[in-house]
C-alpha positions in Angstrom: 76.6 -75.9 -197.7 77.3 -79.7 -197.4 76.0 -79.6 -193.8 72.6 -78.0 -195.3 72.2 -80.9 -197.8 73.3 -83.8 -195.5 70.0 -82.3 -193.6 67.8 -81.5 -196.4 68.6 -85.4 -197.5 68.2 -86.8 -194.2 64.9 -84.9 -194.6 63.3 -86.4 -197.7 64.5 -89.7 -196.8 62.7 -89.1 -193.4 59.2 -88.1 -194.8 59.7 -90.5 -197.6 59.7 -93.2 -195.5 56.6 -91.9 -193.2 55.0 -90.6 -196.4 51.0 -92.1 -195.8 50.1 -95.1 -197.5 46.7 -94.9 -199.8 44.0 -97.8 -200.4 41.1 -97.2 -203.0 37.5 -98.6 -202.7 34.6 -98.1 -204.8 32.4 -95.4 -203.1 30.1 -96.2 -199.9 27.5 -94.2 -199.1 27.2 -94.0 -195.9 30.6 -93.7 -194.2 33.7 -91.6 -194.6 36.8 -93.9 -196.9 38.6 -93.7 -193.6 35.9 -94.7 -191.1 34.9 -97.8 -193.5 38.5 -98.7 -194.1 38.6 -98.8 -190.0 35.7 -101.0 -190.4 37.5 -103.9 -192.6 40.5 -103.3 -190.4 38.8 -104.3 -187.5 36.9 -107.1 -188.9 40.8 -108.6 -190.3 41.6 -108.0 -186.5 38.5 -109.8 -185.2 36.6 -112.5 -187.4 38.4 -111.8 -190.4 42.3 -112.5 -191.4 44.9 -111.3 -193.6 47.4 -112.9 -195.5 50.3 -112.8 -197.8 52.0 -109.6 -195.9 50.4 -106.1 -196.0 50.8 -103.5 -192.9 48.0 -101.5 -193.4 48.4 -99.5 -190.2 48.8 -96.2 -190.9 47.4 -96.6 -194.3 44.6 -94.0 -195.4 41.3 -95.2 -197.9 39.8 -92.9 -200.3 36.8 -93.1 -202.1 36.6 -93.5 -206.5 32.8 -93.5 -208.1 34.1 -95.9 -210.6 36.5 -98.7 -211.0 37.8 -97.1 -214.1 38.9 -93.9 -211.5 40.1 -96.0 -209.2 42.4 -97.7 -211.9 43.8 -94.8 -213.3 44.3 -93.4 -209.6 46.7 -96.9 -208.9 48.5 -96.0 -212.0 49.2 -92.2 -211.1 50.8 -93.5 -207.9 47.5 -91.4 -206.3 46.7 -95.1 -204.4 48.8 -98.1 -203.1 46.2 -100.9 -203.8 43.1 -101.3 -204.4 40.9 -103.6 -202.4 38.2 -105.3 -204.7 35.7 -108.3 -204.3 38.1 -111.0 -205.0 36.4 -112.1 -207.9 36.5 -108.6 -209.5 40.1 -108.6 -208.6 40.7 -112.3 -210.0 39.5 -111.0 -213.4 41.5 -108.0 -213.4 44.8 -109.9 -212.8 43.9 -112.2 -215.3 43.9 -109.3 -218.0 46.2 -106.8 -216.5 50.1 -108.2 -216.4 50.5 -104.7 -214.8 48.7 -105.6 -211.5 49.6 -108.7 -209.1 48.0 -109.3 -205.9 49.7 -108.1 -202.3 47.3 -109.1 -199.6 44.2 -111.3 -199.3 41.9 -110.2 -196.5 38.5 -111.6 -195.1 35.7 -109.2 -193.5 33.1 -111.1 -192.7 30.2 -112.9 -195.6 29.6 -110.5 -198.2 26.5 -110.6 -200.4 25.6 -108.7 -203.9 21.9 -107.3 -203.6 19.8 -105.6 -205.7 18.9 -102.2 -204.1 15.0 -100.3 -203.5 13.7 -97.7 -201.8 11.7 -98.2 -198.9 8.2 -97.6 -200.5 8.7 -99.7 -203.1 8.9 -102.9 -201.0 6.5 -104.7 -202.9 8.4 -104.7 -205.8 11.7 -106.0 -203.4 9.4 -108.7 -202.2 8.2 -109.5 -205.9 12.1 -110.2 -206.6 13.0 -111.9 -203.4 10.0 -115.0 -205.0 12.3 -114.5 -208.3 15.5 -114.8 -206.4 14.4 -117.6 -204.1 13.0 -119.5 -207.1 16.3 -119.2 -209.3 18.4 -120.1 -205.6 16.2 -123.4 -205.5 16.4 -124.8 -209.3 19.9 -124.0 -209.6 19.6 -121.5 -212.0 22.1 -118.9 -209.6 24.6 -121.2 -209.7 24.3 -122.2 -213.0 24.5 -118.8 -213.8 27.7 -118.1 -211.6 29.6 -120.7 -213.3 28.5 -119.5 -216.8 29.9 -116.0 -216.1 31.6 -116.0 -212.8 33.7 -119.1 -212.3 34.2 -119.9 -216.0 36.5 -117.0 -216.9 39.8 -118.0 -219.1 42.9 -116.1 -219.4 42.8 -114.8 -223.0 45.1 -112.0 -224.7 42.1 -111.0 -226.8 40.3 -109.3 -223.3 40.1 -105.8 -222.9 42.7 -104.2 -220.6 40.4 -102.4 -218.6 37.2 -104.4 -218.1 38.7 -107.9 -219.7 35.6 -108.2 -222.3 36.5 -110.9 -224.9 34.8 -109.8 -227.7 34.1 -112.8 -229.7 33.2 -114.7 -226.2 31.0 -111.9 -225.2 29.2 -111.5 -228.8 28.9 -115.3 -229.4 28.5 -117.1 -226.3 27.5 -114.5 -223.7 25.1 -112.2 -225.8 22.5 -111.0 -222.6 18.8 -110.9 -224.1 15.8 -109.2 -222.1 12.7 -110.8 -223.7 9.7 -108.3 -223.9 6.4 -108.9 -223.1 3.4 -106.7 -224.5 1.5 -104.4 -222.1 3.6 -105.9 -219.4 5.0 -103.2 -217.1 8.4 -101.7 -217.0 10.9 -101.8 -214.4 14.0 -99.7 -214.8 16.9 -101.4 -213.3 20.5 -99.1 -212.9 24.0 -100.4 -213.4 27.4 -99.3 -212.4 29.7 -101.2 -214.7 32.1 -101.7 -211.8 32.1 -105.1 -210.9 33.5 -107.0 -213.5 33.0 -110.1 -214.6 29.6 -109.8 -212.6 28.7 -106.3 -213.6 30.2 -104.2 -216.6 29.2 -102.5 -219.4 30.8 -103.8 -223.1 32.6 -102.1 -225.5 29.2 -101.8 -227.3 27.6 -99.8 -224.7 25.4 -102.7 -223.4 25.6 -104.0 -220.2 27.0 -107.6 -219.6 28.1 -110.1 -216.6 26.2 -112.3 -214.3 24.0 -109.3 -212.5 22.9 -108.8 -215.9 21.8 -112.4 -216.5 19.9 -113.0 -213.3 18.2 -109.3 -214.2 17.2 -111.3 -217.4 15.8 -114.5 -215.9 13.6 -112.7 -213.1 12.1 -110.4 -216.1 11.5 -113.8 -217.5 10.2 -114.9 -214.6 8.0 -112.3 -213.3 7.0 -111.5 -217.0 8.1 -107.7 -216.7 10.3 -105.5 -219.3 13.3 -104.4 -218.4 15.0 -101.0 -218.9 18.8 -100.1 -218.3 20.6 -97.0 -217.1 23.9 -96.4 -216.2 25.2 -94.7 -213.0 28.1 -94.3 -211.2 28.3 -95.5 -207.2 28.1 -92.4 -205.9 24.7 -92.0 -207.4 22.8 -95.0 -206.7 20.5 -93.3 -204.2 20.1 -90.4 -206.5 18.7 -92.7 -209.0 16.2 -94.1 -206.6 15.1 -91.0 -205.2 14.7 -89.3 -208.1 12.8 -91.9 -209.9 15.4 -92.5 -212.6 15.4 -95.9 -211.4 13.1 -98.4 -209.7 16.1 -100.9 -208.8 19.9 -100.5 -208.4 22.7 -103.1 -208.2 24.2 -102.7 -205.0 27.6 -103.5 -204.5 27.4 -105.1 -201.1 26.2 -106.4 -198.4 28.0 -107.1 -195.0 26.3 -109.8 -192.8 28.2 -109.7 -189.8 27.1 -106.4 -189.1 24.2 -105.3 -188.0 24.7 -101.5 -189.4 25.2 -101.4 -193.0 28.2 -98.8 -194.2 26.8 -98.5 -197.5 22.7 -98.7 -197.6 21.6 -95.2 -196.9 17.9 -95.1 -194.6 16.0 -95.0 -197.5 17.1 -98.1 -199.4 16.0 -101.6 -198.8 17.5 -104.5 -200.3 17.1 -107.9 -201.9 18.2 -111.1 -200.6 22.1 -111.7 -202.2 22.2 -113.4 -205.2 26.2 -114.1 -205.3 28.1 -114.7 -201.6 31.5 -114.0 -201.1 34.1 -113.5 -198.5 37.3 -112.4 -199.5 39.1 -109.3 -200.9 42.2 -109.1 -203.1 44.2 -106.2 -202.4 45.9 -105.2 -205.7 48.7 -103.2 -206.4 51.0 -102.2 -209.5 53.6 -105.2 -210.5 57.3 -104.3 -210.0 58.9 -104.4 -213.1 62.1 -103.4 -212.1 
């Protein structure tokens, strides 16, 4: 009997310690978790870095449509880290005392986009003057600092998406003029990228995306309607017509195939640039 539980020990110490190890990204819709995860592997192995520790390899991705899933799954133990934009990350940490960063990693210059499909290029190309416009006055930066940079730690901020209410109502309030008999454009969000894209405890969306999808309505004297998806639907909406434009969560631009813009969809020139990832895990508290 003492011989069958020094084995059964040895045993569940053994697959313990080669039990796999599970990263979380927001959904991509063109690749498998496991293939993309290869991807940003071999971009930290080639142009990219990592730092501050982490041995990802024989660590497996999977997949959440939301950042809320994603969350809950690091909670549940279902996921090791999750590896955000590291300005998403940045805000989480600064409202979450339950999360602290493990890794930093690089893959290459990133780029937020908004997303069209393929017939509707004029309208992309509409957006690109817009975009270029704001990129040349200043207003995209001015606009990053406003509600990218400019994020204080504050108890008051949601645990979840980190909305400061008072902030958000009084200082940050996102207002979509309307012009009459101008047409409508019907823009979707995912609420996943906070501070840059979420939705407020109001149910209105709010961030940065938000604000530069204000100034080009401003600017190209068109109405603007919101829907919410989630990321695994961001195609759907195109195709189906629910919506004319979707954020898109990325662009990679040192590849020439990109893992998450299906055939159909076309995209905007970037309006925010980035290129780094926090990898974030739970905090030990023991």
């Amino acid at each position: 009997m003492k011989k069958f539980l020094l084995v059964l020990a040895i045993l569940l110490v053994t697959s313990s310690a080669f039990a796999d190890d599970y990263v979380g990204f927001l959904s991509r819709l063109k690749t498998t978790p496991d293939e993309f995860f290869m991807m940003m592997k071999n971009s930290w192995s080639t142009g990219g870095w990592v730092i501050l520790g982490g041995d990802h390899s024989s660590s497996k991705a999977r997949f959440y449509d939301t950042l809320t899933q994603m969350q809950l799954a690091l909670n549940s133990g279902e996921i090791d880290e999750m590896i955000l934009p590291d300005f998403v990350a940045d805000y989480l940490l600064k409202i979450n005392y339950n999360y602290s960063r493990c890794c930093i990693s690089s893959s290459g210059k990133m780029g937020l986009c908004f997303g069209f499909m393929k017939e509707n290029a004029a309208l992309r190309d509409k957006w690109n003057e817009a975009l270029s416009s704001m990129l040349n006055d200043y207003s995209l930066i001015g606009l990053a600092y406003k509600y990218v940079k400019n994020i204080p730690e504050d108890e008051s901020y949601d645990e979840i998406y980190g909305i400061n209410r008072k902030q958000l109502n009084k200082e940050k309030r996102i207002k979509f003029e309307h012009f009459k008999d101008a047409p409508t454009v019907k823009v979707a969000v995912t609420g996943d990228l906070p501070p840059v894209d979420f939705i407020g405890e109001d149910g209105l969306p709010a961030g940065y995306s938000v604000a530069v999808l204000a100034e080009i309505g401003r600017r190209l004297h068109v109405n603007i309607s919101i829907i919410n998806v989630n990321a695994g639907a961001r195609t759907a909406a195109l195709v189906s017509g629910r919506a004319d434009i979707v954020f898109w969560y990325e662009i990679n631009k040192s590849l020439s195939v990109q893992p998450d813009v299906p055939d159909e969809v076309i995209l905007s020139m970037p309006y925010l640039n980035w290129d780094k990832f926090f990898h974030v895990t739970l905090s030990d508290t023991e």
